[in-house]
N, C-alpha and C positions, 0 to 999 in steps of 0.2 A: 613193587613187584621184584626190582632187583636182591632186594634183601630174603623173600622167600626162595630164591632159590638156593642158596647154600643150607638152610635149615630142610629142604627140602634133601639135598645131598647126604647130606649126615645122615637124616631117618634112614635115606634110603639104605646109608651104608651100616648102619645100625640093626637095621630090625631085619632086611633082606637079602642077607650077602650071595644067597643062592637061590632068590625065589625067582620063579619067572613072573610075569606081568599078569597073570592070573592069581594067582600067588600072594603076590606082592597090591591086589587089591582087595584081596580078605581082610589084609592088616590095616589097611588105609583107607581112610574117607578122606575122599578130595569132593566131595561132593555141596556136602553143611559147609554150614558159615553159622557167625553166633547170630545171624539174623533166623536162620534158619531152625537152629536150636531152639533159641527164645519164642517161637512163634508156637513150634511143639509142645514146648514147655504151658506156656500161656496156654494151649486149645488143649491140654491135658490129654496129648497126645503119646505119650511116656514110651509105648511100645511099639511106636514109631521110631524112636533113637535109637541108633544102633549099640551098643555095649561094648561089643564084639570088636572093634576096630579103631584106631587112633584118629582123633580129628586134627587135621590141620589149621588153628583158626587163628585172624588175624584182626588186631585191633586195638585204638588206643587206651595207654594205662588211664581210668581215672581214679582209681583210689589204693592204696597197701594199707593190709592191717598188719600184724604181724604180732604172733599168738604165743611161740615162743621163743624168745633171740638169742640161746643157746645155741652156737651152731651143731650141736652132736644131736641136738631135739628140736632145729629149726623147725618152725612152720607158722605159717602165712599163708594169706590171703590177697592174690590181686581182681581188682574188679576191672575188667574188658569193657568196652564199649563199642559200638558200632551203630551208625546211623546211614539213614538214607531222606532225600526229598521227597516227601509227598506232594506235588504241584508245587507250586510254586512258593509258598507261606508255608508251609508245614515239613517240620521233621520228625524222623520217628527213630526213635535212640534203643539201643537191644543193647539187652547187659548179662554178661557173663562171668562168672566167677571163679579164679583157678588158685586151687591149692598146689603148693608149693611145699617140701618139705625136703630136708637135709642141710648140711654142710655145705654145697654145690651153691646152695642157693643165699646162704646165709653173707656170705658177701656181696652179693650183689645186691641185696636188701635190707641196710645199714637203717639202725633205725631213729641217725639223724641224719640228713646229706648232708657232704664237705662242701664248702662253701663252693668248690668247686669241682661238681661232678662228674666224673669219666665217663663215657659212652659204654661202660662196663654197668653202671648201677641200673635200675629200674628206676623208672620216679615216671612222676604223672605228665599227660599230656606226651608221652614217648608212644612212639608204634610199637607195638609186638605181636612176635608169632609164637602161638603155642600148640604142642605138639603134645595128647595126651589124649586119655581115655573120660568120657562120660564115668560119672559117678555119684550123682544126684542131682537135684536140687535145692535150693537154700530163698530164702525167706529175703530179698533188697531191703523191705518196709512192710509194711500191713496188708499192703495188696499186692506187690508185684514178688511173685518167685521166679529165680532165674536159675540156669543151667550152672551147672558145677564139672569143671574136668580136670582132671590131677596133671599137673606139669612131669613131664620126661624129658621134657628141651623147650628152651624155654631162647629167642634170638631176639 
């Protein structure tokens, strides 16, 4: 939690400099989480997710792809995870997918790691928060489609 709040700061000083808190919750969904998305998604709920407003969502990396590693044409793809217990023997895994795209992000998404990586790179098994807008959905495998939302801050 201590980590979303600086990412939390910045949006705010970013996207809000003068809105008030009515305002400033048009732009914002603090609400979803990608369990929440993926749940939508899955019950083909579409027009239940909001477009309109940035999500805040938080979760471990497990996979990059990374489509073009040009940084003037970056873009990639991280896939999000998030689980929870169902009783006691059971987990349920919700996966999300965010595009990434520019120069900004083309370093921090190297597409070998150094033997020894910085707290700067991306790499799996790392927490992160993403900060961006719904923009589809995409196909995981044959059965599962998951939520797609384009990176603007990525912590």
């Amino acid at each position: 939690m201590h980590k979303v709040i600086p990412i939390l700061l910045l949006v705010v000083a970013a996207l809000a400099p003068a809105a008030t808190p009515e305002e400033f919750e048009q732009i914002i969904n603090f609400e979803d989480s990608i369990e929440t998305l993926s749940e939508l998604v899955r019950t083909q709920q579409y027009d239940q997710i909001d477009v309109e407003r940035y999500f805040i969502l938080e979760g471990t990396v497990a996979s990059t792809q990374i489509f073009s590693p040009d940084p003037e044409s970056f873009q990639a793809v991280i896939e999000l995870v998030s689980s929870r217990w169902i009783g006691l023997e059971e987990i349920e895994v919700y996966h999300l997918y965010v595009l990434v795209e520019g120069p900004e992000y083309a370093a921090r998404l190297p597409e070998r790691l150094p033997r020894d990586p910085g707290p700067e790179l991306i790499q799996a098994q790392q927490r992160l928060v993403v900060v961006g807008p719904f923009i589809g959905t995409a196909m995981l495998n044959e059965t599962l489609e998951v939520p797609v939302v384009q990176a603007i801050a990525l912590r």
